[in-house]
C-alpha positions in Angstrom: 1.1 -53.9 2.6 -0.2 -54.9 6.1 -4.2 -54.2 6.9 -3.8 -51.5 9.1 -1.6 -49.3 6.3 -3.9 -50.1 3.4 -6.4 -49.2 5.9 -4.6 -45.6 6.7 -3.9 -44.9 3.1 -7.8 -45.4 1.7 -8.4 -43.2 4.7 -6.2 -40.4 3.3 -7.6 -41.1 -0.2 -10.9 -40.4 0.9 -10.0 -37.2 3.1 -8.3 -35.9 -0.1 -11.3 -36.8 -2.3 -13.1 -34.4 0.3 -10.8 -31.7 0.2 -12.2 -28.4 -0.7 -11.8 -28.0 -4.7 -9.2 -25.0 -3.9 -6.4 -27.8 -2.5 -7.2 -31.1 -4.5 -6.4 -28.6 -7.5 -3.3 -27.7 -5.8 -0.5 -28.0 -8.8 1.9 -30.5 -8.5 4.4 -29.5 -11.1 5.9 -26.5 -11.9 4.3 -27.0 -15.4 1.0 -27.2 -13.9 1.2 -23.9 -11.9 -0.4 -21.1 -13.5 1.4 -17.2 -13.1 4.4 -15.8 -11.5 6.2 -16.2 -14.6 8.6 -13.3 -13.3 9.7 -16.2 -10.8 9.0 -19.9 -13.0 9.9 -18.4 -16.8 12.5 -20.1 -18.0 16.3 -18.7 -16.5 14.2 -16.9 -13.7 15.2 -16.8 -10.1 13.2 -19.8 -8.9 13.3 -21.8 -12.4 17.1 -21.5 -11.9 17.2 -22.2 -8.1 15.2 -25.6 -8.7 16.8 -26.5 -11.8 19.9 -26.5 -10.1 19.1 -27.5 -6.7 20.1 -24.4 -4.6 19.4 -23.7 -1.4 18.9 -20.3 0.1 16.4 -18.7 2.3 13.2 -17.4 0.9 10.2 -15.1 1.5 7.3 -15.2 -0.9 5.3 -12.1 -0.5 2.0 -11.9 -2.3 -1.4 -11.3 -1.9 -4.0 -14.4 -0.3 -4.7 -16.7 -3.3 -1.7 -16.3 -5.3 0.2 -19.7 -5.3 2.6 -18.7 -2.1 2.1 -22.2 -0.5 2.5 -23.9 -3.4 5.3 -23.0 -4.3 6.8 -23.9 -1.3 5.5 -27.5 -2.0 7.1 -27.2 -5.6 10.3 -25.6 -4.1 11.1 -28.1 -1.7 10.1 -31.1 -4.1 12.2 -29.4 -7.2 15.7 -29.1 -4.8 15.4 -32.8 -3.4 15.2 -31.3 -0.1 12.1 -32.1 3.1 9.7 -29.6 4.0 8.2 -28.9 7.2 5.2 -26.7 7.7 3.8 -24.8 10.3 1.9 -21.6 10.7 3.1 -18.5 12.4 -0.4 -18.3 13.9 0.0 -21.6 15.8 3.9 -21.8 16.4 5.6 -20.5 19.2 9.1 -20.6 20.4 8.7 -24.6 21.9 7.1 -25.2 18.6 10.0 -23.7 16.4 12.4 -25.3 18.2 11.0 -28.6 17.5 11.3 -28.0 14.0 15.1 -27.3 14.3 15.6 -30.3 15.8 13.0 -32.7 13.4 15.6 -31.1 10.4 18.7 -31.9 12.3 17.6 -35.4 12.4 16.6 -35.4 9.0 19.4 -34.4 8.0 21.3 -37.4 10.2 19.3 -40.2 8.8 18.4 -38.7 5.2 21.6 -36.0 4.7 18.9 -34.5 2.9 18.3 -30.1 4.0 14.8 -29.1 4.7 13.0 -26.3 4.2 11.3 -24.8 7.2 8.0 -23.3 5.2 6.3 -20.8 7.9 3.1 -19.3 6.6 2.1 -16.1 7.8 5.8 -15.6 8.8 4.5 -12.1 9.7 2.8 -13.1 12.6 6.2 -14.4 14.4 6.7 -11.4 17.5 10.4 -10.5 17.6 11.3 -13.1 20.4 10.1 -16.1 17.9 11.8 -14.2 14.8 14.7 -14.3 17.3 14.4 -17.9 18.2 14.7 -18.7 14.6 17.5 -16.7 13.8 20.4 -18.7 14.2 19.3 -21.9 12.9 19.0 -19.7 9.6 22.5 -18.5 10.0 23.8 -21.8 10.5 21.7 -23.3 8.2 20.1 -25.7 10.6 17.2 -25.0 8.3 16.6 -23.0 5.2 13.4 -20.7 5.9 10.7 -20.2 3.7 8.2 -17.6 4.7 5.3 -16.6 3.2 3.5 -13.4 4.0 1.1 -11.1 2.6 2.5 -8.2 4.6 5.2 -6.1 4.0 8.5 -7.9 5.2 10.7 -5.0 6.0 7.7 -3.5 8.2 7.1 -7.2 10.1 10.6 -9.3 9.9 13.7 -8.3 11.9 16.2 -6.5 10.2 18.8 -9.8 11.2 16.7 -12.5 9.9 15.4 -10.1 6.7 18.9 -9.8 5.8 19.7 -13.9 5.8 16.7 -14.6 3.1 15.5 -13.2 -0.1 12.6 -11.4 -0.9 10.4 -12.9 -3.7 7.3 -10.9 -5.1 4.5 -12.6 -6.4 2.0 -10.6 -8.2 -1.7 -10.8 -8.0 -3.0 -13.3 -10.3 -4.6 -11.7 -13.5 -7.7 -12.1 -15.4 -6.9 -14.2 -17.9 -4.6 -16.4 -15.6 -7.6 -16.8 -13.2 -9.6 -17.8 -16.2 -7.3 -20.5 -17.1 -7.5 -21.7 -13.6 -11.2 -21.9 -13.5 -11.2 -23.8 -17.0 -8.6 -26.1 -15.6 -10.8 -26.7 -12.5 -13.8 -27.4 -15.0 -11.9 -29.8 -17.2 -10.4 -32.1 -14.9 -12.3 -35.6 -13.9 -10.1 -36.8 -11.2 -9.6 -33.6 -9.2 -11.7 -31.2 -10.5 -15.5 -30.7 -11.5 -15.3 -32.3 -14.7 -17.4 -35.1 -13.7 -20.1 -32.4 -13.7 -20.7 -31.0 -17.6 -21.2 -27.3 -16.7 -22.0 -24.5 -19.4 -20.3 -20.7 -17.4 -20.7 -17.6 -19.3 -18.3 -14.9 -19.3 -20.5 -12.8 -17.3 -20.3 -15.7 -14.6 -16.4 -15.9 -14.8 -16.4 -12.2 -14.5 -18.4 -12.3 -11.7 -16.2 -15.3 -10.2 -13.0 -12.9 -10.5 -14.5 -9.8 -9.1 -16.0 -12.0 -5.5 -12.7 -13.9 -5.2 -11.0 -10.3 -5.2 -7.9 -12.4 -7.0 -8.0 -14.5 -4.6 -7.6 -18.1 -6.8 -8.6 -19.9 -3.8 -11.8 -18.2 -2.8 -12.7 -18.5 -6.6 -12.1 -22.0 -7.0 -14.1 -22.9 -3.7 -16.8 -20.1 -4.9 -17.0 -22.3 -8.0 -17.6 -25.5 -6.7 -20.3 -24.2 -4.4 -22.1 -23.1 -7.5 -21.4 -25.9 -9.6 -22.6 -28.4 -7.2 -25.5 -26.5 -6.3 -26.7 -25.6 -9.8 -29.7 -28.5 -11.0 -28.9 -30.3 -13.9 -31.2 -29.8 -16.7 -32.5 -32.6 -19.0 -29.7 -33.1 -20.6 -27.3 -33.1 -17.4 -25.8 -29.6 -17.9 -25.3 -27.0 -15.3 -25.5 -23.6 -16.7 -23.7 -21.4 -14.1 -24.9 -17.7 -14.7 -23.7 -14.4 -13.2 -26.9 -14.6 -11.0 -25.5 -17.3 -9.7 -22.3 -16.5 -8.9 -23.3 -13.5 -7.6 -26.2 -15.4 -5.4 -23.4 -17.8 -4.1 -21.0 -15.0 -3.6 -23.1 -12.4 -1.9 -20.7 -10.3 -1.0 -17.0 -9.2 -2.8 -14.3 -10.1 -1.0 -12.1 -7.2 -0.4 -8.5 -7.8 0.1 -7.3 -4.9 2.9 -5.7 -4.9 6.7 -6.1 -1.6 8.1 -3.1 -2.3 10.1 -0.9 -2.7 7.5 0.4 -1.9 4.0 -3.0 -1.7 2.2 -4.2 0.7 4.4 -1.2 3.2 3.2 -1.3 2.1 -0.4 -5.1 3.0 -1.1 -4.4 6.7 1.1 -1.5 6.9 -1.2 -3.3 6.5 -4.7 -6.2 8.8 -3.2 -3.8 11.5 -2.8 -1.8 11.3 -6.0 -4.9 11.1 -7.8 -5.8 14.7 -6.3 -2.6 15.5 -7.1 -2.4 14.7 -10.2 -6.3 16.8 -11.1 -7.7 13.2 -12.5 -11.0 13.6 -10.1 -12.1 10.1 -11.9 -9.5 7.8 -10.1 -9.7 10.0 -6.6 -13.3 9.2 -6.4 -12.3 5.7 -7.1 -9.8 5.6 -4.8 -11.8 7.0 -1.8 -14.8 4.4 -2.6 -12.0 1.5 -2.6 -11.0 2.9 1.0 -14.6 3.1 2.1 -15.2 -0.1 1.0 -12.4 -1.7 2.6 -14.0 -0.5 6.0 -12.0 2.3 6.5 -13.4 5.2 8.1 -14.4 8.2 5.9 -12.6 11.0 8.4 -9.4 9.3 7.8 -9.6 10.1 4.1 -11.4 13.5 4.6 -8.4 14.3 6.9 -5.7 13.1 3.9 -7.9 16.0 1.5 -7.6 18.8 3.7 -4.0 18.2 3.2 -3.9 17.5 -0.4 -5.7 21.0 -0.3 -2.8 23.0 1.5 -0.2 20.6 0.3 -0.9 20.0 -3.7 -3.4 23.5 -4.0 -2.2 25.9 -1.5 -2.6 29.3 -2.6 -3.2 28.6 -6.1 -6.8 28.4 -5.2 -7.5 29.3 -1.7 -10.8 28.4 -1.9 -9.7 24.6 -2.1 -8.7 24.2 1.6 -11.9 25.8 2.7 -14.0 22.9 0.4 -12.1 20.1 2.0 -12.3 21.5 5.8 -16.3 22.2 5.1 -16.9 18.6 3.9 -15.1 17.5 6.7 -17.5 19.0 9.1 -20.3 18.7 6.4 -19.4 14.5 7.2 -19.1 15.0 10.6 -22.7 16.6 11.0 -24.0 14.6 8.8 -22.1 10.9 8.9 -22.5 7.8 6.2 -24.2 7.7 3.5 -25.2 11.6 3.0 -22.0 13.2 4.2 -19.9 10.7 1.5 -21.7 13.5 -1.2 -19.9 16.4 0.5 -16.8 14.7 0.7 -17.1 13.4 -3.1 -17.6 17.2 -4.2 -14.8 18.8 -2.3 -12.5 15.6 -4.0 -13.5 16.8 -7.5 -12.9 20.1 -6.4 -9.5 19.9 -5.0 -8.8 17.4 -8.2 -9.5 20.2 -10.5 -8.1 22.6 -8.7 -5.1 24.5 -10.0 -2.0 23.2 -8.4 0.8 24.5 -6.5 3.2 23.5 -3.5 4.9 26.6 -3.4 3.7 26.5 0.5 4.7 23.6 0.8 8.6 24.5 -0.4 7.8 27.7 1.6 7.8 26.0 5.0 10.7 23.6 4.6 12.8 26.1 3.5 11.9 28.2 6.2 11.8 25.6 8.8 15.5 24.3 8.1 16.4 28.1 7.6 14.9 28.9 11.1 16.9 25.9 12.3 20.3 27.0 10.9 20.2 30.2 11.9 18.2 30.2 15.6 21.4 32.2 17.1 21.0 35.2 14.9 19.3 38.0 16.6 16.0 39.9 16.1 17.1 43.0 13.8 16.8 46.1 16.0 14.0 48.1 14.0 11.8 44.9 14.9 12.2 44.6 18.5 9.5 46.2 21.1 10.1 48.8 23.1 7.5 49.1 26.2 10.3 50.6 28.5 12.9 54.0 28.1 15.9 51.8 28.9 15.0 49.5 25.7 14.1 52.8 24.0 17.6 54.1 24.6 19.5 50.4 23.0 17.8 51.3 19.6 14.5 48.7 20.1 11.8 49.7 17.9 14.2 52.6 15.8 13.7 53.4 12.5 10.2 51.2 12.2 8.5 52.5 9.4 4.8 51.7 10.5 3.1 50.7 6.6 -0.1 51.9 7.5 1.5 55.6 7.6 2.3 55.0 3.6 0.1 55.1 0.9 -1.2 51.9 -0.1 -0.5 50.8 3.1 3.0 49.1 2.2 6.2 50.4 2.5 10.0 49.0 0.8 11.1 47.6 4.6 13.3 44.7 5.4 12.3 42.4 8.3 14.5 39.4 7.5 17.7 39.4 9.5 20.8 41.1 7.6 23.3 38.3 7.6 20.4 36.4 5.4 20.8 39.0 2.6 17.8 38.6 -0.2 17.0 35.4 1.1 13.7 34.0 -1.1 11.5 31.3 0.6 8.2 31.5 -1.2 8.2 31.5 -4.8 5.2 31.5 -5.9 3.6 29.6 -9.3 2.1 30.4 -12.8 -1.3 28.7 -11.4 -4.6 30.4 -10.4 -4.2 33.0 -7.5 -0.9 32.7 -6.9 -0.1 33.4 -10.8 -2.1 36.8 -10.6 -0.2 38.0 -7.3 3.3 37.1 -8.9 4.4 39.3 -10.2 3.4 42.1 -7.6 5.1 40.3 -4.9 8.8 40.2 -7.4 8.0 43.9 -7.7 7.5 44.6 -4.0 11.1 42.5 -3.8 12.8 44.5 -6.3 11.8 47.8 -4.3 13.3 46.6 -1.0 16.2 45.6 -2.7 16.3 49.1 -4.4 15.9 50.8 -1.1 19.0 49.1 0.5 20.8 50.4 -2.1 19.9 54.0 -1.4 17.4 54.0 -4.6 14.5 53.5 -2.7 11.5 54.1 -5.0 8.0 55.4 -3.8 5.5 52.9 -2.3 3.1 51.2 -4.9 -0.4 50.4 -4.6 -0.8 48.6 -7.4 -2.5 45.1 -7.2 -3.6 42.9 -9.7 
């Protein structure tokens, strides 16, 4: 080896040796990589792909932290094949097209295929997806995007439909652990040339700042580790103080542009849904805490009120519009409490979507049948003429009736007994049930020539 290469390569040893501890930790085996078993277990999708040295378009989607790039390090090394890397963030059309042509020679020189690995694939605009797009086809290069969005929200439907989809889970606890122990243990990489003592507490607290995130937690544990004195027998002992000291601040893993955002709005409502006020008050502190703003969420509970509670307690909807405003008047932190009360209110409110079902039904009925007319007996009269054509004949006006009611029809006749609001067992609506089937019965009755007296029973 000439000077200048030895030269070059103690360079790169020394770089690497000053790598953060996250990427000198970086597994190079698929028996050193810890989780995604669902993918690496034995006859799995991508145990099987490099095992026998297949080749097909992937995207790993995942959350940050969760072994996305390497895996695309261990994929390209376990199928024989090169791998070129760029970021979505930096590459642009010229960029990508440089790539196509670095694999075509490649694969001149080498007959070897390469993987094209683009990290934050979901960054590409439509134009670059579409630059990209036949070279995939033809398999000029085989693409292997990583993302932590959505793919079928950010890659076009054509280039979507030429790779597979691959999820990756979020790393758990116990996985996390094993990569922190791992990190610990190992001299040449790791911090094992630094005896350390870490609690659970402190492990904890290394899982919950690193938000899953297994490379926040492994650079979070360095910093610690290496600024943590000795004592007199040259142990660190790493405490939750510590950790938390280092840390600061949780790292919370949201985009408010993207599918996160929709996710934590979903479980809030479901949770109000589903009367568990425990996990709604969770949910909404997870969406607060994620920077979102507290009207969006206020907004979402004034519709779980009309649309989970509805009538069968109508005092549900008022609640949620009054700690709107309440927040509103009020703002951050104080207004939170009036939104937190109307959220275990609507959560243990009885629940029915009867209005719900009520306003579909009604709004494809009105749909279907916009070209029947306005029955006669329901139609104004303000002039002679309209007088004379039968408008306004045979109204029976209900306050001339006892009990103010009377057995009338006001539904068109070709929709018969047509039904659109059922109302349920639950709260209010349960107590004016049965009343309203009565009422129903009587105007059918009446049609029929039985027509029975007007009620004024009410529950």
């Amino acid at each position: 080896m000439d000077q200048a290469n030895l030269l070059e390569k103690h360079a790169a040893a020394r770089l690497g040796a000053a790598a953060p501890l996250a990427e000198r930790m970086r597994p190079r085996t698929p028996g050193e990589f810890i989780g995604q078993q669902q993918l690496l277990g034995p006859g799995r999708v991508l145990h099987r792909l490099m095992h026998h040295r297949q080749m097909q378009s992937l995207i790993l989607w995942g959350p940050p932290g969760c072994g996305k790039t390497t895996l695309a390090n261990l994929i390209a090394a376990g199928t024989d094949a090169r791998l070129l890397a760029m970021s979505a963030v930096m590459a642009g059309t010229k960029e990508i097209r440089a790539a196509v042509d670095r694999a075509r020679q490649i694969w001149v020189r080498e007959q070897k295929r390469t993987w094209l690995f683009m990290d934050e694939i979901h960054r590409l605009n439509k134009g670059q997806q579409d630059t990209l797009l036949p070279h995939v086809e033809q398999g000029t290069v085989l693409l292997l995007g990583a993302t932590t969005e959505n793919p079928s929200f950010e890659i076009i439907r054509p280039l979507l439909s030429r790779a597979r989809v691959l999820v990756l889970e979020p790393l758990s606890p116990p996985e996390l652990e094993q990569i922190i122990a791992r990190a610990l243990n190992d001299q040449e990489n790791g911090l094992g040339r630094f005896p350390t003592h870490i609690d659970q507490a402190a492990i904890a607290g290394l899982i919950a700042a690193g938000g899953g995130d297994a490379r926040v937690i492994l650079n979070l544990l360095e910093t610690v580790v290496l600024t943590t004195a000795p004592d007199v027998d040259g142990l660190r002992g790493i405490s939750a103080a510590a950790v938390a000291e280092v840390a600061q601040r949780h790292t919370v893993a949201h985009d408010k542009d993207g599918e996160q955002h929709f996710n934590l709005l979903s479980a809030f409502h479901k949770s109000l849904r589903g009367s568990d006020p425990d996990a709604a008050l969770y949910w909404f502190l997870r969406f607060l805490n994620a920077g979102e703003p507290a009207l969006t969420a206020a907004r979402r509970l004034v519709a779980a009120a009309s649309e989970d509670v509805g009538l069968a307690d109508p005092f549900a909807l008022l609640q949620a519009t009054q700690a709107l405003q309440a927040y509103q008047l009020l703002g951050s932190p104080e207004g939170e409490l009036a939104l937190a009360q109307a959220i275990v209110y609507v959560a243990l409110a009885p629940k029915s979507n009867a209005i719900c079902l009520a306003l579909n039904g009604a709004r494809e009925l009105a749909r279907e049948t916009a070209h029947l007319p306005v029955p006669l007996h329901l139609r104004n009269a303000p002039t002679q003429l309209m007088k004379d054509l039968g408008y306004g004949k045979k109204y029976q006006y209900p306050h001339d009736h006892p009990g103010g009611w009377v057995a009338e029809r006001y539904l068109p006749e070709e929709l018969g007994e047509t039904v659109l609001y059922r109302p349920k067992d639950q709260g209010w609506e349960g107590k004016w049930r049965d009343f309203l089937e009565q009422r129903r019965r009587q105007v059918s009755e009446g049609e029929r020539g039985d027509r029975p007296s007007s009620t004024n029973h009410r529950p």
